[in-house]
mmJSON file of the N, C-alpha and C atoms, coordinates in Angstrom:
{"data_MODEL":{"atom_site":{
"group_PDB":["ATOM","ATOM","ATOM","ATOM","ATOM","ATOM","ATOM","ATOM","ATOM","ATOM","ATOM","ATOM","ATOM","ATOM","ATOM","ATOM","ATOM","ATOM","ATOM","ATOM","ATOM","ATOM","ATOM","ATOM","ATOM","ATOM","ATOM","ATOM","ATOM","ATOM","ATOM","ATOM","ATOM","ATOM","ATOM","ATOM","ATOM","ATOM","ATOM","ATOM","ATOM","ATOM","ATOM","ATOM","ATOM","ATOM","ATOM","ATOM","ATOM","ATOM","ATOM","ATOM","ATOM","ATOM","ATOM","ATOM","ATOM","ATOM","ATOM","ATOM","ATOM","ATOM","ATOM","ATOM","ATOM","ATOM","ATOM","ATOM","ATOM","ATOM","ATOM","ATOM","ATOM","ATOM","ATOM","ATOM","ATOM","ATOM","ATOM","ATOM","ATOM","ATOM","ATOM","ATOM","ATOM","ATOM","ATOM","ATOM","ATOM","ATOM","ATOM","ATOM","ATOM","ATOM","ATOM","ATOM","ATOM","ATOM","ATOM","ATOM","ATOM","ATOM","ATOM","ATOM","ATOM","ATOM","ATOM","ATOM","ATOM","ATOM","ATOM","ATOM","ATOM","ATOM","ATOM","ATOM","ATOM","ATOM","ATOM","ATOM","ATOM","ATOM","ATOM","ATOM","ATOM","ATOM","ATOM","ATOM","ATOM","ATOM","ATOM","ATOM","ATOM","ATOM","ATOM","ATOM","ATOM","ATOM","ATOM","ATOM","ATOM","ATOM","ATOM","ATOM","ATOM","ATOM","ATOM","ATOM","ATOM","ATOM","ATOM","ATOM","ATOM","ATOM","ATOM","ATOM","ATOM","ATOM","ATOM","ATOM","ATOM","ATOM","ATOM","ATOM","ATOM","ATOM","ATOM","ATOM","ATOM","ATOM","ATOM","ATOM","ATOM","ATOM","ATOM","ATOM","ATOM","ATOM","ATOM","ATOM","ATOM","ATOM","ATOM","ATOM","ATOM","ATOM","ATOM","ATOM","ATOM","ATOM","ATOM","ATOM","ATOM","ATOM","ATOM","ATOM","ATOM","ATOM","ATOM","ATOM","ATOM","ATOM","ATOM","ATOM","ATOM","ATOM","ATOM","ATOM","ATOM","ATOM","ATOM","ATOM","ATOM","ATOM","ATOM","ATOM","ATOM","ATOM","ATOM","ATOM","ATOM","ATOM","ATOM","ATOM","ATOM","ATOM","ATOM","ATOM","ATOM","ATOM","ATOM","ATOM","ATOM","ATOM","ATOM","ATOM","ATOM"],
"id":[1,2,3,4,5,6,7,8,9,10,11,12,13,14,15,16,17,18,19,20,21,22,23,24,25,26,27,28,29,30,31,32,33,34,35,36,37,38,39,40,41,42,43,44,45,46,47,48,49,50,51,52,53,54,55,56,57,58,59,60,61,62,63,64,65,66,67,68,69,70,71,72,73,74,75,76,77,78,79,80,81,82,83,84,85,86,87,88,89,90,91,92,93,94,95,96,97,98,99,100,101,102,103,104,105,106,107,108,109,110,111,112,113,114,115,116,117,118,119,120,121,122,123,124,125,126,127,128,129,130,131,132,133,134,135,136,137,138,139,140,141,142,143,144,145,146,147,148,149,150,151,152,153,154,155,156,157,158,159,160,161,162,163,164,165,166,167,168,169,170,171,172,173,174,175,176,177,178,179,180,181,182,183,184,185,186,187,188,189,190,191,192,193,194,195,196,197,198,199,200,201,202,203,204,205,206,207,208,209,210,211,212,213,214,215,216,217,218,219,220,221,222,223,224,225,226,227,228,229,230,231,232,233,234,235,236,237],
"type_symbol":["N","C","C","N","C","C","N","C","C","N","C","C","N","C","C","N","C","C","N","C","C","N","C","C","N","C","C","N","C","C","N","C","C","N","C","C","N","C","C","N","C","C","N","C","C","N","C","C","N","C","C","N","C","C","N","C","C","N","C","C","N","C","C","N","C","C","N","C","C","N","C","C","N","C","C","N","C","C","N","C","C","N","C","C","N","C","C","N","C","C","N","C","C","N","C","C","N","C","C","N","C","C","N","C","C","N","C","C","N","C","C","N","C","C","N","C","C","N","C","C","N","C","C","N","C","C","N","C","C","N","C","C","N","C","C","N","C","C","N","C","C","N","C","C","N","C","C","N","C","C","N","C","C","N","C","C","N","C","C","N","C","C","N","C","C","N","C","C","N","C","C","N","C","C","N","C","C","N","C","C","N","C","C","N","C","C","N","C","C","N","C","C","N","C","C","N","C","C","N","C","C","N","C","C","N","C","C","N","C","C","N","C","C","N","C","C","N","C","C","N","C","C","N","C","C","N","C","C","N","C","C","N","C","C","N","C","C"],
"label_atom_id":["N","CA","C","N","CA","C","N","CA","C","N","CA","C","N","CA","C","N","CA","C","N","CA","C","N","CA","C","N","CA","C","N","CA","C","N","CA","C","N","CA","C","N","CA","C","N","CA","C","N","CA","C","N","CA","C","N","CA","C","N","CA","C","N","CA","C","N","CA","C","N","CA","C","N","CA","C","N","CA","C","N","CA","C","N","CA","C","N","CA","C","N","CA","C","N","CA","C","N","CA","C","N","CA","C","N","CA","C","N","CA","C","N","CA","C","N","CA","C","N","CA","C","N","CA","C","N","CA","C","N","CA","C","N","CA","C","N","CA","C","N","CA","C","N","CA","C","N","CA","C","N","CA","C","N","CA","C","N","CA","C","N","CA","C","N","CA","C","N","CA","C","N","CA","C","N","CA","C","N","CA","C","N","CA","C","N","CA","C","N","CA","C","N","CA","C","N","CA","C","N","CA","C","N","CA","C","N","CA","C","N","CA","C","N","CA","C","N","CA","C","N","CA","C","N","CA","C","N","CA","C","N","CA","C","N","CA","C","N","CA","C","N","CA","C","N","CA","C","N","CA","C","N","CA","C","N","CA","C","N","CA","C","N","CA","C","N","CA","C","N","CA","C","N","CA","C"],
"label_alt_id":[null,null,null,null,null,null,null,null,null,null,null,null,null,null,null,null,null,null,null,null,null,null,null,null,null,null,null,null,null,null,null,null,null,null,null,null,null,null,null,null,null,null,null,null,null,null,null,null,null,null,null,null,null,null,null,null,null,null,null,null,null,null,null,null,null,null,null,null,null,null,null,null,null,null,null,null,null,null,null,null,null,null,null,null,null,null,null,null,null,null,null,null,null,null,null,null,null,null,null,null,null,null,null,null,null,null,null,null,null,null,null,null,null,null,null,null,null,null,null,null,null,null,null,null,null,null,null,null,null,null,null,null,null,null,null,null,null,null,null,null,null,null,null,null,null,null,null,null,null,null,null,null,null,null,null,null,null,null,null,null,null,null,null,null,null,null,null,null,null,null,null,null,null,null,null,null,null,null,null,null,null,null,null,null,null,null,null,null,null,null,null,null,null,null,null,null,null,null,null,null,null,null,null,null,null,null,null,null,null,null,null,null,null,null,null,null,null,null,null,null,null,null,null,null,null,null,null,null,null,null,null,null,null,null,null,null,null],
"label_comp_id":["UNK","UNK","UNK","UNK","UNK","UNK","UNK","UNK","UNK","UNK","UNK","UNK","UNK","UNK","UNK","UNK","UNK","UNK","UNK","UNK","UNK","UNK","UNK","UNK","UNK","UNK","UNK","UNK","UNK","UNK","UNK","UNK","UNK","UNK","UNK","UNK","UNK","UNK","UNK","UNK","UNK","UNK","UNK","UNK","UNK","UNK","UNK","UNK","UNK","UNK","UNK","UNK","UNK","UNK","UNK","UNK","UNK","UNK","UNK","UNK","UNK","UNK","UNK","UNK","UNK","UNK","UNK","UNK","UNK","UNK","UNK","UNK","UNK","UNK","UNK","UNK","UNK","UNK","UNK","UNK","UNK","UNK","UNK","UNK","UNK","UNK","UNK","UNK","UNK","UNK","UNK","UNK","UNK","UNK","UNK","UNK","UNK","UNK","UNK","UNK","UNK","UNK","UNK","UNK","UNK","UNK","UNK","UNK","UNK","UNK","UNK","UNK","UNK","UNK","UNK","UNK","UNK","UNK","UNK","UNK","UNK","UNK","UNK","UNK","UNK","UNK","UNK","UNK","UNK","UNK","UNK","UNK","UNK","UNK","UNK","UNK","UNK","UNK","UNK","UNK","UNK","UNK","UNK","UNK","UNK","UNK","UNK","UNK","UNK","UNK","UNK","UNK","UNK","UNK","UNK","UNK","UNK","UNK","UNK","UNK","UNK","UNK","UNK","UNK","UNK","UNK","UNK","UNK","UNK","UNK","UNK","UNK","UNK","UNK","UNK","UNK","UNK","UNK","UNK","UNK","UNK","UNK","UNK","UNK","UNK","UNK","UNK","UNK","UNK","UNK","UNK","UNK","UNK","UNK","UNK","UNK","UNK","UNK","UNK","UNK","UNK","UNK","UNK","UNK","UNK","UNK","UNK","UNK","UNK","UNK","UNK","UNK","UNK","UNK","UNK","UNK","UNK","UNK","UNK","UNK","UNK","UNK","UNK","UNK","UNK","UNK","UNK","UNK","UNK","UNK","UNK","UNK","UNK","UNK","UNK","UNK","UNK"],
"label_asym_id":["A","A","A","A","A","A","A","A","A","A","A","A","A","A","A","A","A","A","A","A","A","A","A","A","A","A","A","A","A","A","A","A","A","A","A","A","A","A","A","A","A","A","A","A","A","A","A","A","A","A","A","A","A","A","A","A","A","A","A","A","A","A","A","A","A","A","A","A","A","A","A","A","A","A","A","A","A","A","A","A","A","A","A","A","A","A","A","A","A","A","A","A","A","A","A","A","A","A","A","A","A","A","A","A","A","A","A","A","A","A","A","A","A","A","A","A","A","A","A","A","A","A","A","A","A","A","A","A","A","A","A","A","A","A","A","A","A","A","A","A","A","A","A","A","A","A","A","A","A","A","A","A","A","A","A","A","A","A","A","A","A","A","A","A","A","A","A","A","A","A","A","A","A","A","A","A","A","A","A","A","A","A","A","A","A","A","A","A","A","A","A","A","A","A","A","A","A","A","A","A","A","A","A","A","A","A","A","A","A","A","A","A","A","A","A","A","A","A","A","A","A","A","A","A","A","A","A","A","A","A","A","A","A","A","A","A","A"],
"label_entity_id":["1","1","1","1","1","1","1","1","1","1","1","1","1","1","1","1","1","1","1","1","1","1","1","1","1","1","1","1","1","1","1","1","1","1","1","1","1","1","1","1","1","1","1","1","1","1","1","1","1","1","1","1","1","1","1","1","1","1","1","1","1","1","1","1","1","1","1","1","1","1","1","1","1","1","1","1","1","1","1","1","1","1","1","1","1","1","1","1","1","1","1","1","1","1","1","1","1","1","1","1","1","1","1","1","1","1","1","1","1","1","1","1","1","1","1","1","1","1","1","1","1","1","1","1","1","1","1","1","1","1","1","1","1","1","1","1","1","1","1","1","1","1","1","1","1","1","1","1","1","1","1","1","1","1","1","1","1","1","1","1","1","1","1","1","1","1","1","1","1","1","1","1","1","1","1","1","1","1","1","1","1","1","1","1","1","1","1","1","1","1","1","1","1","1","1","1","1","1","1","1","1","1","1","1","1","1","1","1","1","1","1","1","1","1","1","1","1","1","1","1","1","1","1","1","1","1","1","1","1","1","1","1","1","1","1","1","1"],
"label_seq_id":[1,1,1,2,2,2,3,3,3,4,4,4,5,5,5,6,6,6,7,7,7,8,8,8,9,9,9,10,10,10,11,11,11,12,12,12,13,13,13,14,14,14,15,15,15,16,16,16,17,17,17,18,18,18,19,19,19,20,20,20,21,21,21,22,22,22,23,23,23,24,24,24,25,25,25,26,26,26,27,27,27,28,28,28,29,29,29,30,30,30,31,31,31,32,32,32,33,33,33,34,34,34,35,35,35,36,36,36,37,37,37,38,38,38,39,39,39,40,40,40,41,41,41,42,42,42,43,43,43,44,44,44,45,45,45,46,46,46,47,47,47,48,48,48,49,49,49,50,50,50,51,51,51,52,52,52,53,53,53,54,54,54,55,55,55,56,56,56,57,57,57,58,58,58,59,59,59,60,60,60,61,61,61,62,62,62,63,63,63,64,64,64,65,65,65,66,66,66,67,67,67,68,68,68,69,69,69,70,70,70,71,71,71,72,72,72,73,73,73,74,74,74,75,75,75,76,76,76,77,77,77,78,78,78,79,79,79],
"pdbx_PDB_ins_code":[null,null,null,null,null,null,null,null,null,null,null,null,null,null,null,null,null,null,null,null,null,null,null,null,null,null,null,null,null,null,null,null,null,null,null,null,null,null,null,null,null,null,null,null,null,null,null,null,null,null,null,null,null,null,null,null,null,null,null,null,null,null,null,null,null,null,null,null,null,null,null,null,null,null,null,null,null,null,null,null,null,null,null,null,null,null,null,null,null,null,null,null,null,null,null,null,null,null,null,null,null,null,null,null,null,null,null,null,null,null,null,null,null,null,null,null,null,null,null,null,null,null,null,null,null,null,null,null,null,null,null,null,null,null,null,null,null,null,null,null,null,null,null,null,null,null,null,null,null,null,null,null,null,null,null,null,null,null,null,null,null,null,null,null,null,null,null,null,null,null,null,null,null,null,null,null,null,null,null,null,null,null,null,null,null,null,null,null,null,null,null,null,null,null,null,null,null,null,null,null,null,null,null,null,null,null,null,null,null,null,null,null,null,null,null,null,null,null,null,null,null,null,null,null,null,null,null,null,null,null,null,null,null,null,null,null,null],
"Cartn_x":[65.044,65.237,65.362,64.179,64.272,65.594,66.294,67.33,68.507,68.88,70.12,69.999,68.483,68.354,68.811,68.497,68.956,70.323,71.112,72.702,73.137,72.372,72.949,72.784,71.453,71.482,72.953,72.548,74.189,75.225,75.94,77.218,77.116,75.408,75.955,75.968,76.019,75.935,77.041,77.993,79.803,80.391,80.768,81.713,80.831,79.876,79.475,79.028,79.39,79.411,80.819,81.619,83.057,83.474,82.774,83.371,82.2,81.518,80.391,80.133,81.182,81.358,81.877,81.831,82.153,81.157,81.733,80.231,79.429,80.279,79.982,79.62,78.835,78.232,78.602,79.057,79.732,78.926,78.657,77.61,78.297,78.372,79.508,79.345,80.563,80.263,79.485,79.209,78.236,79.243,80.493,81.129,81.086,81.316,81.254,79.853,78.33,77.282,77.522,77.929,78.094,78.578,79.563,80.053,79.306,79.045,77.497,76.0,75.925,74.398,74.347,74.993,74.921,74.855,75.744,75.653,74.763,74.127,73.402,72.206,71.781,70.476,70.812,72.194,72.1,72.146,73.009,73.138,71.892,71.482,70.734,69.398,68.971,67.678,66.754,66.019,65.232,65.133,66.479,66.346,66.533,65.918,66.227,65.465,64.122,63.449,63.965,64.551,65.083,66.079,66.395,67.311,69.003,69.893,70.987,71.784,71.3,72.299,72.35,71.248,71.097,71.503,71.452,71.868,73.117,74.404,75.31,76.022,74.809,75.753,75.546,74.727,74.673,75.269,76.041,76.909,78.295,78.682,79.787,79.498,78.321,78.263,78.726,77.771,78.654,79.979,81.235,82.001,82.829,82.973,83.66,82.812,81.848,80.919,80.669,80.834,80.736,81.804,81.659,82.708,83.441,84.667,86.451,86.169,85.117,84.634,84.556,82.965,82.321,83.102,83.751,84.927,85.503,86.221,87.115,86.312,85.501,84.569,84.089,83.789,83.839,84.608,86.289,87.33,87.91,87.642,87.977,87.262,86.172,84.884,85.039,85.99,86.62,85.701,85.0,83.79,84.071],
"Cartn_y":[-135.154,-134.11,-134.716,-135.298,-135.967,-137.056,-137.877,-138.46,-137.428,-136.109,-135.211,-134.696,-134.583,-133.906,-134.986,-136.233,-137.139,-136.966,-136.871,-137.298,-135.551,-134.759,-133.339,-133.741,-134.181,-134.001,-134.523,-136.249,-136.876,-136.296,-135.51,-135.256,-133.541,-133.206,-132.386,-132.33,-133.882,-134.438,-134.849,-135.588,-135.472,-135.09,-134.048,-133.241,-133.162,-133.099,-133.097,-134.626,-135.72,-137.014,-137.273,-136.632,-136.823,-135.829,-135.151,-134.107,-133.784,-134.593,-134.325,-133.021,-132.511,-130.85,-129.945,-130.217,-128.879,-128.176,-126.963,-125.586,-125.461,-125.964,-125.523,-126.726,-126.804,-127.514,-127.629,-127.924,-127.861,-128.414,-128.354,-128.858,-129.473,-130.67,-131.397,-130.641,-130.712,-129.61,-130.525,-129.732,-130.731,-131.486,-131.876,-132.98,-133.659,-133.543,-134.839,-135.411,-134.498,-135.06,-135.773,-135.514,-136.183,-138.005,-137.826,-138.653,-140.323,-139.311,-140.173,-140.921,-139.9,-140.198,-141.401,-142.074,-143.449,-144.429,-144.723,-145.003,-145.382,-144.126,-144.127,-144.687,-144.487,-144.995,-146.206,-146.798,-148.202,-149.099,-148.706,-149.7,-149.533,-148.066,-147.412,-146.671,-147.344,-146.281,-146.867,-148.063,-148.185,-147.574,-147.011,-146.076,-144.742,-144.429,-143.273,-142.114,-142.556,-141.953,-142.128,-142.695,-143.058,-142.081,-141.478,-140.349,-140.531,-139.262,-139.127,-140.127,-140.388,-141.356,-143.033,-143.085,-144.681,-144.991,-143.597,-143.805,-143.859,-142.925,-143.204,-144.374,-144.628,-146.117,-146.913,-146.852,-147.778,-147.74,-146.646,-146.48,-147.127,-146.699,-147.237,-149.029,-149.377,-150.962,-151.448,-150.685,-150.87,-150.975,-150.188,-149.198,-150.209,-151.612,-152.486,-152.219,-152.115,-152.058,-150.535,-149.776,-148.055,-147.661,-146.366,-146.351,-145.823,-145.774,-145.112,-143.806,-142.918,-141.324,-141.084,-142.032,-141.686,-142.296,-143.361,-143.754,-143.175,-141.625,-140.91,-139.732,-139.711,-138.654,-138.747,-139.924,-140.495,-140.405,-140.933,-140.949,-139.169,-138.488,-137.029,-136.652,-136.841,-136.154,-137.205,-138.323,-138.849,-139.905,-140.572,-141.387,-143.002],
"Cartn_z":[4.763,5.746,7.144,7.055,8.938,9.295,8.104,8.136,8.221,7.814,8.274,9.487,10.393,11.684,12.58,12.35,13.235,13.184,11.985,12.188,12.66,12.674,12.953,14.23,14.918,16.456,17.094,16.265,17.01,16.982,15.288,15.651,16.271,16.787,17.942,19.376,19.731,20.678,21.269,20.013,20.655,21.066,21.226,22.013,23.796,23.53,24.842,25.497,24.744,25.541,25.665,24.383,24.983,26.346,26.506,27.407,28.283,29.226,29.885,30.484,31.196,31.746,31.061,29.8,28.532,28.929,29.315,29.075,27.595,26.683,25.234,24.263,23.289,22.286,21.29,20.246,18.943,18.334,16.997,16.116,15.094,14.741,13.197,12.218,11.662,10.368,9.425,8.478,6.922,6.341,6.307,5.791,6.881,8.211,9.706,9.763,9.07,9.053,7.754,6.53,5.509,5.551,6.312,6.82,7.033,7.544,8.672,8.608,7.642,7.387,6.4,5.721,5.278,6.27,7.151,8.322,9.295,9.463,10.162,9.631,7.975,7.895,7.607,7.352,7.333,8.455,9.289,10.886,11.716,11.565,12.97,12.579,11.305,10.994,11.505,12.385,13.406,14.523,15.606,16.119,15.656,15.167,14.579,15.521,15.875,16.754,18.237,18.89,20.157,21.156,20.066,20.138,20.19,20.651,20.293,20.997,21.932,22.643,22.068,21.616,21.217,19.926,19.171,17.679,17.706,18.404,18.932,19.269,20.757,20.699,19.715,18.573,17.294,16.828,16.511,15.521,16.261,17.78,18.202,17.863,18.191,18.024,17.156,15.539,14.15,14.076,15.074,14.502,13.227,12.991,12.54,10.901,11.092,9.759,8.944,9.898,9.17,8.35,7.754,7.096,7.486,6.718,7.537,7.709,7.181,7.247,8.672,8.717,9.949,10.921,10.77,12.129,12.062,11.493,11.833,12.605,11.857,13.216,14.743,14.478,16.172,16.398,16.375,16.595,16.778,15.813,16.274,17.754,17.898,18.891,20.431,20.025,21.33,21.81,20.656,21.01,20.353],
"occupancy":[1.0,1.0,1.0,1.0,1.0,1.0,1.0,1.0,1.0,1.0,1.0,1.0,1.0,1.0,1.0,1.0,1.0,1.0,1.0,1.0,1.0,1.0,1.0,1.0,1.0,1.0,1.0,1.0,1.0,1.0,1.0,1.0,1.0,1.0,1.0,1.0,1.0,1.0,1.0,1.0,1.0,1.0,1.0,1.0,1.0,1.0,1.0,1.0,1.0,1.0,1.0,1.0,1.0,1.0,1.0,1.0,1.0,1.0,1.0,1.0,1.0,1.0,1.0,1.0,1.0,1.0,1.0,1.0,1.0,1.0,1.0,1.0,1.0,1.0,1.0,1.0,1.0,1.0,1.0,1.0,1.0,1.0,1.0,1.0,1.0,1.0,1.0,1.0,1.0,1.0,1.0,1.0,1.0,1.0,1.0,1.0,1.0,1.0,1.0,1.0,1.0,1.0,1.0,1.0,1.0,1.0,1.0,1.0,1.0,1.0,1.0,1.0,1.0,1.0,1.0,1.0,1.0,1.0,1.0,1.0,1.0,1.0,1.0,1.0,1.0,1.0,1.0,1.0,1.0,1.0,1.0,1.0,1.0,1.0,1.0,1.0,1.0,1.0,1.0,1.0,1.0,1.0,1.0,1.0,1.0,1.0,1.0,1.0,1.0,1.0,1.0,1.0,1.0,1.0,1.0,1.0,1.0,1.0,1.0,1.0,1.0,1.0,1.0,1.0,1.0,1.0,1.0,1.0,1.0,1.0,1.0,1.0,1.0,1.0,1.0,1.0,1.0,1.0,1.0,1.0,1.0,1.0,1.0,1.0,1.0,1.0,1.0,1.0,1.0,1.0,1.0,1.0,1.0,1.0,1.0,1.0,1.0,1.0,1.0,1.0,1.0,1.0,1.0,1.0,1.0,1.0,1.0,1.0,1.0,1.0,1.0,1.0,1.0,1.0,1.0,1.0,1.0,1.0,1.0,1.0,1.0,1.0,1.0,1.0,1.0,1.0,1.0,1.0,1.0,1.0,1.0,1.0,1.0,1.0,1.0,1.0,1.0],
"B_iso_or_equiv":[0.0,0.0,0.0,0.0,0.0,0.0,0.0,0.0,0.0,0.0,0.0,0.0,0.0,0.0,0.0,0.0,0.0,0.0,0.0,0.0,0.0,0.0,0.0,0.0,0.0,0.0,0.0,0.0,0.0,0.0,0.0,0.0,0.0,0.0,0.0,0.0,0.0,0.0,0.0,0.0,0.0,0.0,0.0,0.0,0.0,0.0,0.0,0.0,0.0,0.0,0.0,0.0,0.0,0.0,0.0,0.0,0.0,0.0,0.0,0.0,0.0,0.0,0.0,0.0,0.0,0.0,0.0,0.0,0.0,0.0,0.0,0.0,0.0,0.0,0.0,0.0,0.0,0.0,0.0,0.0,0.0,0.0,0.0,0.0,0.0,0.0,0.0,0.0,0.0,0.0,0.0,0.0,0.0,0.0,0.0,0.0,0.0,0.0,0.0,0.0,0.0,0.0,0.0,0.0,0.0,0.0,0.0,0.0,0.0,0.0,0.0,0.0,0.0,0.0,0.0,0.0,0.0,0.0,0.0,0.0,0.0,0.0,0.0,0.0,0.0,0.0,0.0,0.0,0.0,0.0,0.0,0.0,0.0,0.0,0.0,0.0,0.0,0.0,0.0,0.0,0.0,0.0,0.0,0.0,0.0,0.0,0.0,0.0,0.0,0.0,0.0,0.0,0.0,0.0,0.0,0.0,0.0,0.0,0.0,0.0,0.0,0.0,0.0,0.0,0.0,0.0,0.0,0.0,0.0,0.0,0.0,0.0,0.0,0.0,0.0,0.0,0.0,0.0,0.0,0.0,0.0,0.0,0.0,0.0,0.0,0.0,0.0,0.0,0.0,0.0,0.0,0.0,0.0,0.0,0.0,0.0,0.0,0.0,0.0,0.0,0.0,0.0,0.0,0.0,0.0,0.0,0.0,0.0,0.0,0.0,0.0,0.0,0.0,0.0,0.0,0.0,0.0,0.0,0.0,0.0,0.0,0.0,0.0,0.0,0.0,0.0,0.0,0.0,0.0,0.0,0.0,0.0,0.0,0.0,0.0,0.0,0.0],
"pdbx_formal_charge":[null,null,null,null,null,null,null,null,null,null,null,null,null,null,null,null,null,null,null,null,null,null,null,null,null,null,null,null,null,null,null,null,null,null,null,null,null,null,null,null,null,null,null,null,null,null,null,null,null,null,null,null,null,null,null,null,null,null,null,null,null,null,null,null,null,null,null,null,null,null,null,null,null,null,null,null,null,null,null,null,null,null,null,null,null,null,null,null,null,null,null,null,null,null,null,null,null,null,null,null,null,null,null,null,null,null,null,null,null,null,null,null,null,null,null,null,null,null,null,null,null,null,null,null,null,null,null,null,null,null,null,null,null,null,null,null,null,null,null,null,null,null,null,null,null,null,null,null,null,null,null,null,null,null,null,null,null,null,null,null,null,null,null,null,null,null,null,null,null,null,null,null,null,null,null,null,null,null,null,null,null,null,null,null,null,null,null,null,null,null,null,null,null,null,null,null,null,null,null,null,null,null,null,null,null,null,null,null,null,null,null,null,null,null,null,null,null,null,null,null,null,null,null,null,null,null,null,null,null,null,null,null,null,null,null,null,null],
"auth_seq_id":[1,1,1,2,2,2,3,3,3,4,4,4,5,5,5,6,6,6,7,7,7,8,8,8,9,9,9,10,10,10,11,11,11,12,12,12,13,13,13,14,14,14,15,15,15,16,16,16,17,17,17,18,18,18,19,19,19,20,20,20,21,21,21,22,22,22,23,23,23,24,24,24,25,25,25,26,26,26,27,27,27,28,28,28,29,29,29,30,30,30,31,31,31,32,32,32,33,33,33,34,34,34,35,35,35,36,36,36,37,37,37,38,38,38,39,39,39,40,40,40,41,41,41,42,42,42,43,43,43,44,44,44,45,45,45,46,46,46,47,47,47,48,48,48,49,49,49,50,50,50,51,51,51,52,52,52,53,53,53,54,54,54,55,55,55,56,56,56,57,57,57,58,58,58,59,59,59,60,60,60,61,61,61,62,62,62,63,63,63,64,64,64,65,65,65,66,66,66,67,67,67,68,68,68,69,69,69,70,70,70,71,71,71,72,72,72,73,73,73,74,74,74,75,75,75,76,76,76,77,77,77,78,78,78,79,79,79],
"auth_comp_id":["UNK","UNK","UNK","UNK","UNK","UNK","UNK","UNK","UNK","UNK","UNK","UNK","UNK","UNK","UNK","UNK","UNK","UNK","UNK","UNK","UNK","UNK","UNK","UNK","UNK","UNK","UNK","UNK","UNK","UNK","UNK","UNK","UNK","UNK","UNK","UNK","UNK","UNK","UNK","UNK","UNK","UNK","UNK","UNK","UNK","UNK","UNK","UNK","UNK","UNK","UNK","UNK","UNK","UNK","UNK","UNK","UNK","UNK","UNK","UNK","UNK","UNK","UNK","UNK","UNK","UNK","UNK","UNK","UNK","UNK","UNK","UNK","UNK","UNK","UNK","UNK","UNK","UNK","UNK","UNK","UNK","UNK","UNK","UNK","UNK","UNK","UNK","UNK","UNK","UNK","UNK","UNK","UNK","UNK","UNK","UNK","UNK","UNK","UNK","UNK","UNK","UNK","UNK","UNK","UNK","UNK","UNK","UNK","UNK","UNK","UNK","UNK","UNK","UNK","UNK","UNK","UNK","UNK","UNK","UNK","UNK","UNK","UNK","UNK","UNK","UNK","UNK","UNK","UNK","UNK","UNK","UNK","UNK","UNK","UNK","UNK","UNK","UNK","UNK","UNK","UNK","UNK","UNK","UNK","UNK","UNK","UNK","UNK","UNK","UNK","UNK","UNK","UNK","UNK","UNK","UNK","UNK","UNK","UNK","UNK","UNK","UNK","UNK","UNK","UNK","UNK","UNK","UNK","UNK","UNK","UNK","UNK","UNK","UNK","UNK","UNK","UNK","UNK","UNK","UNK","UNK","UNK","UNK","UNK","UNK","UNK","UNK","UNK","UNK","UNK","UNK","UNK","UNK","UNK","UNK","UNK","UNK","UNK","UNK","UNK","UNK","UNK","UNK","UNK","UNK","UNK","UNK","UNK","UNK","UNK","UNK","UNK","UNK","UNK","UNK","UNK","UNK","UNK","UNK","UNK","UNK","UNK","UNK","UNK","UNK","UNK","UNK","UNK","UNK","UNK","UNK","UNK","UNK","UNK","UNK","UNK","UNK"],
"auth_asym_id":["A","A","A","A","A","A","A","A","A","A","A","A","A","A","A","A","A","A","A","A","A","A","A","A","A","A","A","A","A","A","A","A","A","A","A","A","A","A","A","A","A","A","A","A","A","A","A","A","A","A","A","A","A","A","A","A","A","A","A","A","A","A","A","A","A","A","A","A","A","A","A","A","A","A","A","A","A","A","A","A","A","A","A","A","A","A","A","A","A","A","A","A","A","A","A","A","A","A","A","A","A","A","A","A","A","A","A","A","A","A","A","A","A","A","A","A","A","A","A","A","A","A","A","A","A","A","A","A","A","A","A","A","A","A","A","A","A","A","A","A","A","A","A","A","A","A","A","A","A","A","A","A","A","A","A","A","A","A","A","A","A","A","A","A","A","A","A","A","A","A","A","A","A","A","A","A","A","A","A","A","A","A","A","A","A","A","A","A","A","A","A","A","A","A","A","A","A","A","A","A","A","A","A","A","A","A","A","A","A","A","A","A","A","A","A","A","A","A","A","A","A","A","A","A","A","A","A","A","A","A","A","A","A","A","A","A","A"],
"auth_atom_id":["N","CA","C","N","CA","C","N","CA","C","N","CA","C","N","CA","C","N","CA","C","N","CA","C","N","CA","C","N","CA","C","N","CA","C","N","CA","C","N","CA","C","N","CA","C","N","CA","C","N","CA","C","N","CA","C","N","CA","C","N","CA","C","N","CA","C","N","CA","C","N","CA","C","N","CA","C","N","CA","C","N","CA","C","N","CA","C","N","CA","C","N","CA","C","N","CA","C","N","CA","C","N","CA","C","N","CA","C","N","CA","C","N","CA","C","N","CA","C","N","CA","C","N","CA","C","N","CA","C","N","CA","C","N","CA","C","N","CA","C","N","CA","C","N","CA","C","N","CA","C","N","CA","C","N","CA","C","N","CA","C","N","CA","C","N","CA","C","N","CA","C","N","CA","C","N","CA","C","N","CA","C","N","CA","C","N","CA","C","N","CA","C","N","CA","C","N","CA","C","N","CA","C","N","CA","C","N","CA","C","N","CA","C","N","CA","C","N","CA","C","N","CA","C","N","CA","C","N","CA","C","N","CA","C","N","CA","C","N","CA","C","N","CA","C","N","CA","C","N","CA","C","N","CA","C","N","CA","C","N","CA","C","N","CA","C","N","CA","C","N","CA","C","N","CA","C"],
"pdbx_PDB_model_num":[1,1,1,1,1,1,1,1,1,1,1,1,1,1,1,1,1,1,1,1,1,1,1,1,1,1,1,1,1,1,1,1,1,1,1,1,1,1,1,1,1,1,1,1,1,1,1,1,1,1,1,1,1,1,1,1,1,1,1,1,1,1,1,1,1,1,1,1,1,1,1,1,1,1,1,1,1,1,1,1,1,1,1,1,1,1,1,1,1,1,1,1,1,1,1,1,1,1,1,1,1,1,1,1,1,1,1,1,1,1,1,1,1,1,1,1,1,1,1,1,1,1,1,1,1,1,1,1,1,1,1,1,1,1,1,1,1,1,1,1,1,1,1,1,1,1,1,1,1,1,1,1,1,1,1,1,1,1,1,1,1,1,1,1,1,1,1,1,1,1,1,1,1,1,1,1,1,1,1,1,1,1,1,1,1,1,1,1,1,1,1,1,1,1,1,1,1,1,1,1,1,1,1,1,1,1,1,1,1,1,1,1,1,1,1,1,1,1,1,1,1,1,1,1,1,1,1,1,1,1,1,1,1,1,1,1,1]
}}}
C-alpha cells in the first residue's frame, strides 16, 4: 500500500512541476502509476520517505535504467 501512495503522490505531482502556474492538479491514471511503481521501488525506494520531489528527481536520474512505460510517462507529463 505505502509503495502505490508514493508513486500516486509523484505521478500527481507532474503536471504541476511540468507546469508550475497550472491552477489545476491531475492525478496519473492507475496504468501511469502502474507504470511506475517497479521503478520506483527499484531505483528510488530509499527515498521513498523524502517526498515527491526527490523521488522524481530519482527517477529522472535513473531515466537510462527505468522502463520504456514509466519513461513514457515522464515524457507525457513534460518531465
Amino acid at each position: 500500500m505505502r509503495k502505490s501512495l508514493c508513486v500516486t503522490a509523484v505521478l500527481a505531482f507532474l503536471p504541476v512541476a511540468a507546469m508550475a502556474d497550472a491552477p489545476q492538479q491531475r492525478q496519473g491514471s492507475p496504468d501511469e502509476q502502474k507504470a511506475c511503481v517497479k521503478d520506483v521501488n527499484r531505483h528510488c525506494h530509499a527515498l521513498m520517505n523524502e517526498g515527491d520531489l526527490v523521488v522524481l528527481a530519482c527517477l529522472q536520474q535513473h531515466r537510462a535504467a527505468i522502463s520504456a512505460a514509466c519513461n513514457k510517462v515522464l515524457t507525457d507529463h513534460g518531465q
